[in-house]
NUFIDO-695659 format. One record per residue: x, y, z of N, C-alpha, C in turn; residue number from 1. Coordinates in Angstrom, 1 decimal, m for minus. Example, Ala and Ser with C-alpha at 12.3 -4.5 7.8 and 13.67 -1.06 7.14 Angstrom:
VEXGU     n_px     n_py     n_pz    ca_px    ca_py    ca_pz     c_px     c_py     c_pz     k
VEXGU     13.2     m5.7      7.8     12.3     m4.5      7.8     13.2     m3.3      7.8     1
VEXGU     12.8     m2.2      7.1     13.7     m1.1      7.1     12.9      0.0      7.9     2
% end
This chain:
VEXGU     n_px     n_py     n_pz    ca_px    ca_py    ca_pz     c_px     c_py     c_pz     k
VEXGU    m28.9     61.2     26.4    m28.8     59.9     25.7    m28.9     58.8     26.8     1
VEXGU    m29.2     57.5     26.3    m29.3     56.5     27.5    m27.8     55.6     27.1     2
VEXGU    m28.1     55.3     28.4    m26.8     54.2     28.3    m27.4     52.9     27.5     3
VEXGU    m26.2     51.9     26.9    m26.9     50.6     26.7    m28.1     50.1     27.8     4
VEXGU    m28.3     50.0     29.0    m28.4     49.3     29.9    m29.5     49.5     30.0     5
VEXGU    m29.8     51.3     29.6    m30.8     51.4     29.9    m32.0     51.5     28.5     6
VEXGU    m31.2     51.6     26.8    m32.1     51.0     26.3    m32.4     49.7     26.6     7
VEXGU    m31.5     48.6     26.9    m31.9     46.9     27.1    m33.6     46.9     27.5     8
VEXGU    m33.3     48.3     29.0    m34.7     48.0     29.4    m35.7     48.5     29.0     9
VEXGU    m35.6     49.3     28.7    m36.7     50.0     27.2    m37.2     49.0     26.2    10
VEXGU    m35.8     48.3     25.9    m36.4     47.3     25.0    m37.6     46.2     25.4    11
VEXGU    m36.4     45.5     26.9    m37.2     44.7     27.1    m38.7     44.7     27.4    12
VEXGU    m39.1     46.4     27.6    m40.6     46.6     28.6    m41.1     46.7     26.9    13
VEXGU    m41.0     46.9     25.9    m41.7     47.1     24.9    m41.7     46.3     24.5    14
VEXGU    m40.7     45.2     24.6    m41.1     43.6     24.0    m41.9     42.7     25.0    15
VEXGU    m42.2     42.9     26.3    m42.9     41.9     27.0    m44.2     42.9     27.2    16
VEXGU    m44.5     43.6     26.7    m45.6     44.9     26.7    m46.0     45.2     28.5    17
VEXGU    m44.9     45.6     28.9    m45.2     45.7     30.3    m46.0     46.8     30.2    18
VEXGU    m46.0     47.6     31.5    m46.9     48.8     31.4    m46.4     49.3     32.7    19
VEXGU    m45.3     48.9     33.5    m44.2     49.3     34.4    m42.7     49.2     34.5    20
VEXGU    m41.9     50.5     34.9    m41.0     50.2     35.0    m40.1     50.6     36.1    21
VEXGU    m39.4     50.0     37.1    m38.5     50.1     38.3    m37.3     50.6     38.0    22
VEXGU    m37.2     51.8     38.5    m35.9     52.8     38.4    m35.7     53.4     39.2    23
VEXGU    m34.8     54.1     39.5    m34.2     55.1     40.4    m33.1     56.1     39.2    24
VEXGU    m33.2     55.9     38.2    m32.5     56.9     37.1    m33.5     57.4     36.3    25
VEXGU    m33.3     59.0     36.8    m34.2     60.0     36.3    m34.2     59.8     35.0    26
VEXGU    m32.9     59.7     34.4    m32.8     60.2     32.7    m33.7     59.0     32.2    27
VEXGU    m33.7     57.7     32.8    m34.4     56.6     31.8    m35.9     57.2     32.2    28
VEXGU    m36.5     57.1     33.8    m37.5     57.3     33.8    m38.5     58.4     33.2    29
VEXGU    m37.6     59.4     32.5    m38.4     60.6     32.0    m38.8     60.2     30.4    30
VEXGU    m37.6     59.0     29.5    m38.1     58.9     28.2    m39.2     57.6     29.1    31
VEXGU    m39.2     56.6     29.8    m40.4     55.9     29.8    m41.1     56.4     30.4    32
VEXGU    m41.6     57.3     31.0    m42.7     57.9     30.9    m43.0     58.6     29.8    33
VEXGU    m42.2     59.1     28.8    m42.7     59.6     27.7    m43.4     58.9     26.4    34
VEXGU    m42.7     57.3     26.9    m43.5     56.8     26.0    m44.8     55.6     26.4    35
VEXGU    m44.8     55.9     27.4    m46.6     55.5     28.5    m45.9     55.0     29.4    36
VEXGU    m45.0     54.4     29.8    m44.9     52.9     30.8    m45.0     54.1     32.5    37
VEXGU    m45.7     53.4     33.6    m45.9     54.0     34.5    m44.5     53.6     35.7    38
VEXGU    m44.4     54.6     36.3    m42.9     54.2     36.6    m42.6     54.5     38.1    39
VEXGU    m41.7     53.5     38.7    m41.9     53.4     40.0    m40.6     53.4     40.7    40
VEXGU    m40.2     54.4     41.5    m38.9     54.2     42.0    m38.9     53.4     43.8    41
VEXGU    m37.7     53.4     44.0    m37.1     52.8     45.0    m37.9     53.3     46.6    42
VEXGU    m38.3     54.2     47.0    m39.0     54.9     47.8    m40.9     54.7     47.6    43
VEXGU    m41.4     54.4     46.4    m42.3     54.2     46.2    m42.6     52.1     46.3    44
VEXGU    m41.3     52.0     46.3    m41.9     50.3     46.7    m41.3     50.3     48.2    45
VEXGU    m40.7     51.0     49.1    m40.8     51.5     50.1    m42.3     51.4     51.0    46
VEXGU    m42.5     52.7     50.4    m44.0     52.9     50.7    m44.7     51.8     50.5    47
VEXGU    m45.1     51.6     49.7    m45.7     49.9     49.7    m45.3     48.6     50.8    48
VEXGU    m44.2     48.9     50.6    m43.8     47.9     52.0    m44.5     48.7     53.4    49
VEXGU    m44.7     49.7     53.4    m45.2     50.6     54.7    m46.6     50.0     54.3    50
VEXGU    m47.2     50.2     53.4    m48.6     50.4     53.6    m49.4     48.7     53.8    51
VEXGU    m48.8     48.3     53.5    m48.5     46.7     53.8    m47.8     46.0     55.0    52
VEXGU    m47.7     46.8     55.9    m46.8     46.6     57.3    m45.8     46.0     57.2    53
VEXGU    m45.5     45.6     55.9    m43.9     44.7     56.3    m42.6     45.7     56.5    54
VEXGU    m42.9     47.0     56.8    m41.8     47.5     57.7    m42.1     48.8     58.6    55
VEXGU    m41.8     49.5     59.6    m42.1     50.7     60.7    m41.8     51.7     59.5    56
VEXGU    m42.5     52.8     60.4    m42.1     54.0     59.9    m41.3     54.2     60.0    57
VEXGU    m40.3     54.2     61.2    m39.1     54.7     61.5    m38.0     54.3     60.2    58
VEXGU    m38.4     52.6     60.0    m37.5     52.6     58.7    m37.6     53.0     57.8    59
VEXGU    m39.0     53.0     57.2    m39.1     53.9     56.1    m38.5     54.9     56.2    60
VEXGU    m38.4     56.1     57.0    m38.0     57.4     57.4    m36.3     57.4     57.5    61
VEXGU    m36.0     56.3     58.1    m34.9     56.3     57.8    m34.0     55.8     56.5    62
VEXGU    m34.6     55.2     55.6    m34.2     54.9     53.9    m34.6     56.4     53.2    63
VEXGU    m35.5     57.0     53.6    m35.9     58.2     52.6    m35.0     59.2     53.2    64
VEXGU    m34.3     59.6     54.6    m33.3     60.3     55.0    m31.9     60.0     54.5    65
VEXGU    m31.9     58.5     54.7    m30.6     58.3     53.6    m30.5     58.7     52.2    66
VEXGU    m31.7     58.5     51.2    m31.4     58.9     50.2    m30.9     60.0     50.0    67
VEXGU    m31.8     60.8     50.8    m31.5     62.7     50.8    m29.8     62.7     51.3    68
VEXGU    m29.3     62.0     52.4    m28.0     62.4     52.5    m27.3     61.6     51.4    69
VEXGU    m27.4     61.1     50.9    m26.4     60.3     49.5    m26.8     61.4     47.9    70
VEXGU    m28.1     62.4     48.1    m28.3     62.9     46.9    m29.1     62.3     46.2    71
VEXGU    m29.8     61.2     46.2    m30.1     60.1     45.1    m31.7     61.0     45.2    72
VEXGU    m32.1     61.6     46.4    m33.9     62.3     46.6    m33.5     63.1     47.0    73
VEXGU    m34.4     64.6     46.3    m34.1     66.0     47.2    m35.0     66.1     48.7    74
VEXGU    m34.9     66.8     49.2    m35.2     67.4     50.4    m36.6     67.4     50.4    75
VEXGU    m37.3     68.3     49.1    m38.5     68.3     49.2    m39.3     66.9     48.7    76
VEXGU    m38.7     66.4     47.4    m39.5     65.0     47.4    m39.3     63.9     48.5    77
VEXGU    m38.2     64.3     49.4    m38.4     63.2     50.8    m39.6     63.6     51.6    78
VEXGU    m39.8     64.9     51.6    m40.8     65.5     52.9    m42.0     65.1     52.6    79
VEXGU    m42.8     65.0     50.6    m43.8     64.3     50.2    m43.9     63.0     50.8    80
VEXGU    m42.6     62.4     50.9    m42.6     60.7     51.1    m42.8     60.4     52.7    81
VEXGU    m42.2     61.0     53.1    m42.7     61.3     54.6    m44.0     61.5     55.0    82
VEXGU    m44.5     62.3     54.2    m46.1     62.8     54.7    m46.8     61.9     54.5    83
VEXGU    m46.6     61.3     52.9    m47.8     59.8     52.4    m47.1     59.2     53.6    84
VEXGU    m45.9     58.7     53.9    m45.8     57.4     55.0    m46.2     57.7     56.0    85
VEXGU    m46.6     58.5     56.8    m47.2     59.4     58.3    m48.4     58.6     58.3    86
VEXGU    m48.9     58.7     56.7    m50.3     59.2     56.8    m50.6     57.7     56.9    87
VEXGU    m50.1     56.7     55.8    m50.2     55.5     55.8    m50.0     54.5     57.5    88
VEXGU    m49.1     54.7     57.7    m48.6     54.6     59.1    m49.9     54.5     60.4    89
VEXGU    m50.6     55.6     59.7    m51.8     55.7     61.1    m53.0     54.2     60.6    90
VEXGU    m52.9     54.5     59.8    m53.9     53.3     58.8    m53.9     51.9     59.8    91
% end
């Protein structure tokens, strides 16, 4: 079930007809992608800040290590995030 907070935002992306939404909570992100909206977490506007040089790899590397020690990213989806950022990084 969602919390209030997180239909609000359901609501609001169906009322402004977005076609994205910024999360880091799995449970919302799984019904909005079920009902189209493309969905973007916290590590992926990360990346973007990498691929866009407004910050080193080392930081990136070091926010995607934090998340894994707090729980919030497993082990393996960090090592994905790592590899796109390596790769971007050389760019």
């Amino acid at each position: 079930t969602l919390t209030k907070g997180d239909e609000a935002v359901i609501a609001l992306a169906l009322q402004e007809k977005v076609k994205e939404i910024i999360t880091d909570d799995e449970g919302l992100a799984k019904i909005a992608m079920a009902l189209g909206f493309r969905i973007k977490a916290s590590p992926d506007l990360r990346l973007e800040g990498l691929k866009d040089k407004l910050m080193s790899f080392q930081d990136f590397e070091s926010f995607i290590k934090g998340l894994v020690v707090e729980n919030r990213l497993s082990s393996i989806v960090a090592e994905l995030y790592l590899m796109e950022g390596k790769k971007n990084a050389k760019d």
